[in-house]
Structure formats: structure tokens, C-alpha cells
VOGU-3710 file (C-alpha; in Angstrom, 3 decimals, decimal comma):
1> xxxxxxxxxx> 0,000/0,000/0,000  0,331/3,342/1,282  3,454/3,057/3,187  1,321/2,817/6,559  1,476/-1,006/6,817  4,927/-2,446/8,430  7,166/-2,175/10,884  8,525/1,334/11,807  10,647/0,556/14,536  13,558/2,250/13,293
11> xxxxxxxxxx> 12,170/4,785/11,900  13,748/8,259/13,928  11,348/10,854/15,058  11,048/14,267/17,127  14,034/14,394/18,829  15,967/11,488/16,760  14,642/9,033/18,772  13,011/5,576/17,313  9,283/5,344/17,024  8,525/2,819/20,579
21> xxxxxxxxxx> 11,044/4,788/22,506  9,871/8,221/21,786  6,387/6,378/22,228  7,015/5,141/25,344  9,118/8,213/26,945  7,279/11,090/25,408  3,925/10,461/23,953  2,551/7,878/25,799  3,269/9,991/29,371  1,915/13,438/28,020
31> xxxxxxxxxx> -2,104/11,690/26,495  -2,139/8,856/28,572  -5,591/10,349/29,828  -6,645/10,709/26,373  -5,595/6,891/25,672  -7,092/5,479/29,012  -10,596/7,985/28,270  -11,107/5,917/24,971  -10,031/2,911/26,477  -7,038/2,275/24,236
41> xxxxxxxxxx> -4,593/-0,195/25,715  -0,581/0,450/24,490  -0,341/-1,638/21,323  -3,659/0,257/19,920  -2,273/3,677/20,932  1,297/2,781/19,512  -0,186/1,926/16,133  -2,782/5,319/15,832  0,846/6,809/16,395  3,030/4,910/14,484
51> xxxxxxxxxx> 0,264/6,288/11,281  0,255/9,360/12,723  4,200/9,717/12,522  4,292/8,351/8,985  2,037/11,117/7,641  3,916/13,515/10,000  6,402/14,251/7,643  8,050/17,425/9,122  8,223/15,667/12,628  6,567/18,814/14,534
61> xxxxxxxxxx> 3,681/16,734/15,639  1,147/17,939/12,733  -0,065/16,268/9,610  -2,340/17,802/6,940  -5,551/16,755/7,056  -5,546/16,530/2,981  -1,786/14,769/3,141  -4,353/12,162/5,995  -6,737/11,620/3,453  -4,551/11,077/0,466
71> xxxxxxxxxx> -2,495/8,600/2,371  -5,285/6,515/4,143  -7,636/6,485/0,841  -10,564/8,461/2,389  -12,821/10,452/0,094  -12,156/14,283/0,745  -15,767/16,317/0,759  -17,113/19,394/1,663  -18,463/17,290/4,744  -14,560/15,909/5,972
81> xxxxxxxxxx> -13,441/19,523/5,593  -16,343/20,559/7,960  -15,909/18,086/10,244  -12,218/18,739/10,261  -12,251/22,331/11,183  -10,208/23,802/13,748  -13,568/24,868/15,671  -15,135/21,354/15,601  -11,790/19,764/17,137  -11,634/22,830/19,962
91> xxxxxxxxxx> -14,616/22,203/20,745  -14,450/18,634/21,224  -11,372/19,254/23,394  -11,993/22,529/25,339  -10,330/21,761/28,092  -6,971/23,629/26,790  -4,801/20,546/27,160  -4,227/20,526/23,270  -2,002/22,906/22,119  -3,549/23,683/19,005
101> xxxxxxxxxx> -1,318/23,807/15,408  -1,156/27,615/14,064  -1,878/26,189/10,410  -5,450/25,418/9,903  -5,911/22,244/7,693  -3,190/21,049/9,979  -3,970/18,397/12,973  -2,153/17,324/16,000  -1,795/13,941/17,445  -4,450/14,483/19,773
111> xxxxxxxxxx> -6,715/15,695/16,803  -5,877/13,024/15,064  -6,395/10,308/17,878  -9,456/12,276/18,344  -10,681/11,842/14,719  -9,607/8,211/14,715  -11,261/7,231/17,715  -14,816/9,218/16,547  -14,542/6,655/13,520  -13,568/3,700/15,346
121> xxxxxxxxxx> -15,420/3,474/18,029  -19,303/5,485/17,189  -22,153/3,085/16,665  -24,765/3,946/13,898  -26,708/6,196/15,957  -23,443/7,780/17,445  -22,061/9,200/14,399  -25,452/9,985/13,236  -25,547/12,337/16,172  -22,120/13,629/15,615
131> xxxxxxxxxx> -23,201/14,675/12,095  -25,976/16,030/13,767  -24,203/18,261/16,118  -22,062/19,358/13,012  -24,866/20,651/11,966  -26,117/22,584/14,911  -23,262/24,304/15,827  -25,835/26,845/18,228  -26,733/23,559/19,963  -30,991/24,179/19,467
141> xxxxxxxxxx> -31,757/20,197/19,027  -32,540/21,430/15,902  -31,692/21,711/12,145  -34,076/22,428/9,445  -33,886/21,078/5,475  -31,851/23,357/4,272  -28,801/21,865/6,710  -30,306/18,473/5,536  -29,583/19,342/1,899  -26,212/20,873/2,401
151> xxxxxxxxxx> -25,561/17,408/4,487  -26,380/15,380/1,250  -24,528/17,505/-0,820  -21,288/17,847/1,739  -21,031/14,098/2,418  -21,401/12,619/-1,369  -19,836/15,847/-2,784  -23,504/16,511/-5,181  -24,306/20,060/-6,548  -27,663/18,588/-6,282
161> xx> -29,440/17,055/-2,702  -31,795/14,839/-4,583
//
């Protein structure tokens, strides 16, 4: 494939250091509560980094979010950009524990564990409220046909929402 698949154990990252050691020493100590909040054991959070650090290519601990969807073979829409925004992902982590990228398409570990996990882990009716709340950024309970249509057209990239 994609280059993803394998072993990157001697790959060097941040700080020249090989993938499971800079794991181990520096990642896996600074979002452990992110990894034990979605219930990811080691192994599961070594390989969400392990992709993350392959797409990472200038090894400052942010990818671009269209460099993420070229490489895993995701369809790019109107609806990933939205979804993707820089206000979506604060708002998911508010809690100023993420210090946020200054470029916008741009997406830090913790975004990207954060994206990852969302797409992992959401049953039907999870994501289905996601989308939802996407689409009611004022938080009413409420969004009218218009959004519907501009849903459609955002998540199968149609001109058109028949």
C-alpha cells in the first residue's frame, strides 16, 4: 500500500529518537488520559501513532488533514473539511490541554487520535448524532432542510441534494 502497513521501529522521530522509545518516553506519558478515556490499551495507541508519525512528515507533531486523506484512501468532501475544522476539534477538546497547530488544515496527534477514535469506536446512531451536532453548531436540538440538503450535498460531494 500506502506506506502505513509495516514495521517502523527504526524509523527516527522528534528528537531522533526511534518510534517505541519516543512512544514510550514522550507520547505515551503526556495523552495517557486521552488513551485510558477511549479505552485504548498500548499496542492500539502505539499503532494510531506509528500512522500518525508516517504522515507527520516534518516531525513537529502535525499532519495535513488533505496529506491524511490522500495517504489513508478516504474520500475528501465538503463534509470531511467541515468536520475537520479547527472549531469542531476545539470544541471537542476545550479543556486547553491541546495545544492547538497555528496552520489550519493542519492536525495534531491528539486531533488526530481524536478523529480516529470518533470513527472507530461510534455506533450507527453515534455518528449519526455527531453529524448532527455538526450541523447545529448553536446547539438548538434542531436543524431544518436546508442543513439536511447541504448534508447530502457535503457528504457525497452533489451540486444537487436529490
Amino acid at each position: 500500500g500506502n506506506g502505513i502497513a509495516g514495521s517502523s521501529n527504526s524509523k527516527r522521530y522528534m528528537g531522533g529518537k526511534v518510534l517505541p522509545k519516543y512512544y514510550k518516553e514522550d507520547l505515551l506519558p503526556m495523552y495517557q488520559t486521552y488513551f485510558n478515556a477511549f479505552h485504548l490499551d498500548g499496542s492500539h495507541g502505539y499503532k494510531i501513532f506509528e500512522v500518525f508519525a508516517t504522515l507527520d512528515l516534518k516531525q513537529n507533531d502535525a499532519v495535513n488533514s488533505n496529506d491524511c486523506f490522500r495517504e489513508i484512501g478516504g474520500i475528501e468532501t465538503k463534509f470531511t473539511e467541515r468536520i475537520l475544522s479547527r472549531e469542531i476539534l476545539s470544541e471537542i477538546d476545550d479543556d486547553g490541554e491541546n495545544p492547538k497547530t497555528t496552520e489550519p488544515e493542519s492536525l495534531s496527534f491528539v486531533d488526530f487520535l481524536i478523529i480516529v477514535w470518533n470513527y472507530c469506536s461510534l455506533s450507527y446512531s453515534g455518528l449519526a448524532r455527531y453529524i448532527f451536532e455538526v450541523f447545529d453548531p448553536e446547539r438548538l436540538e434542531v436543524i431544518e432542510k436546508p442543513d439536511v440538503e447541504a448534508m447530502y450535498r457535503m457528504l457525497f460531494s452533489s451540486p444537487q441534494h436529490d
